[in-house]
C-alpha positions in Angstrom: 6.5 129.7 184.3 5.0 129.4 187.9 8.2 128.8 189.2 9.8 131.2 187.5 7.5 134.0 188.7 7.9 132.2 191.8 11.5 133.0 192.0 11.1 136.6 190.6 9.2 137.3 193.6 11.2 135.6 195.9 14.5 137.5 194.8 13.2 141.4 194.1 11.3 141.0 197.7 15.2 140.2 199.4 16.7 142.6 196.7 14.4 145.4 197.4 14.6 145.1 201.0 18.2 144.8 201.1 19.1 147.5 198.6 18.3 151.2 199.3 16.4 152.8 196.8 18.3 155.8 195.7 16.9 159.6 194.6 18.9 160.1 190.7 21.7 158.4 189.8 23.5 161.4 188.7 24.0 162.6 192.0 25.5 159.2 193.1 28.7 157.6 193.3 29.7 154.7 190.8 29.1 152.2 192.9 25.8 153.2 193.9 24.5 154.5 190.4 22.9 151.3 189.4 21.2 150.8 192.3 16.6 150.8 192.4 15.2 154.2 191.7 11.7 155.7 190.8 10.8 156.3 187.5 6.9 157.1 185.8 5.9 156.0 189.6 7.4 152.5 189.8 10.3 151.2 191.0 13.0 150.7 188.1 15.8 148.3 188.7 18.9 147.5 186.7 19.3 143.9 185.9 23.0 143.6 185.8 22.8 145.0 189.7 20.1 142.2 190.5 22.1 139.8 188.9 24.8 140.5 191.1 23.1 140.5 194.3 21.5 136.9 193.3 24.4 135.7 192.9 26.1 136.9 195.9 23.4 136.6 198.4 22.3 133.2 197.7 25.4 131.7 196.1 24.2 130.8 192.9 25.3 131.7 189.4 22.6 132.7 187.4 23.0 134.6 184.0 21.7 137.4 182.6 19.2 135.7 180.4 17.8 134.2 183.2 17.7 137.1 185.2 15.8 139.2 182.4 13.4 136.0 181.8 12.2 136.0 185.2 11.7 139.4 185.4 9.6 139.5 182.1 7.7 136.3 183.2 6.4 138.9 187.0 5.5 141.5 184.2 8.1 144.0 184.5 8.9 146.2 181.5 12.3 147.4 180.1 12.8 150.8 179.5 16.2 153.2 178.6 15.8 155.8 180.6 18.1 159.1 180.1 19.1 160.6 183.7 20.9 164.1 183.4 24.2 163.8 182.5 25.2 160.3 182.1 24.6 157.7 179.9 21.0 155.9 179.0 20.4 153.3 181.3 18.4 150.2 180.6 16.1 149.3 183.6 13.3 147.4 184.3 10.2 148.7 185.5 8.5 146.5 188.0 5.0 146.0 188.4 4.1 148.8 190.4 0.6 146.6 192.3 3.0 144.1 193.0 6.4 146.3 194.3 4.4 149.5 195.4 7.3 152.2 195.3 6.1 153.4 198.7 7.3 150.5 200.8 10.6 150.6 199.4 11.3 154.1 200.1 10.2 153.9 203.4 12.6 151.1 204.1 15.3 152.5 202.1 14.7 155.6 204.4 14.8 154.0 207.6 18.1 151.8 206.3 19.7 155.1 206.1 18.8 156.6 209.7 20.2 153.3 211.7 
């Protein structure tokens, strides 16, 4: 389980730094709408949109299941959370003393002004 938390960490830390944090996903595009958001004062990510960074960042082909085991192993929590006019979404909520919203919005902010 060490090594899985490990990992966890490891893969939300590049995630999160390489993926903007957006303001409500119904005032984004499609390709954007899954992306990290704030929700209840943590940062909430959608699992499928992790899974495909992973995968694409570090070459590997890790499935679902393994994503959503790792990020229950850190402590995150999955929610369904109903945005406006779209669909429920089902994201996680990340442990909010270990991924403080506040440094990802700064560096989603600054990711926007270069």
């Amino acid at each position: 389980e060490t090594q899985l938390i490990g990992a966890a960490r490891m893969y939300l830390e590049r995630y999160l730094a390489d993926t903007p944090v957006i303001d409500a996903e119904d005032d984004q595009p499609y390709q954007t709408r899954y992306k990290p958001t704030i929700h209840e004062g943590r940062i909430a990510i959608c699992s499928p949109d992790l899974q495909q960074h992973i995968n694409k960042t570090w070459n590997e082909n890790r499935a679902i299941n393994e994503i959503t085991s790792m990020l229950s192993a850190l402590g995150a929590s999955n929610k369904r959370i109903k945005c406006g006019r779209l669909r429920d979404q089902s994201r996680w909520l990340l442990p909010s003393d270990e991924f403080p919203p506040e440094c990802d919005i700064e560096t989603s902010e600054e990711k926007s002004n270069d």
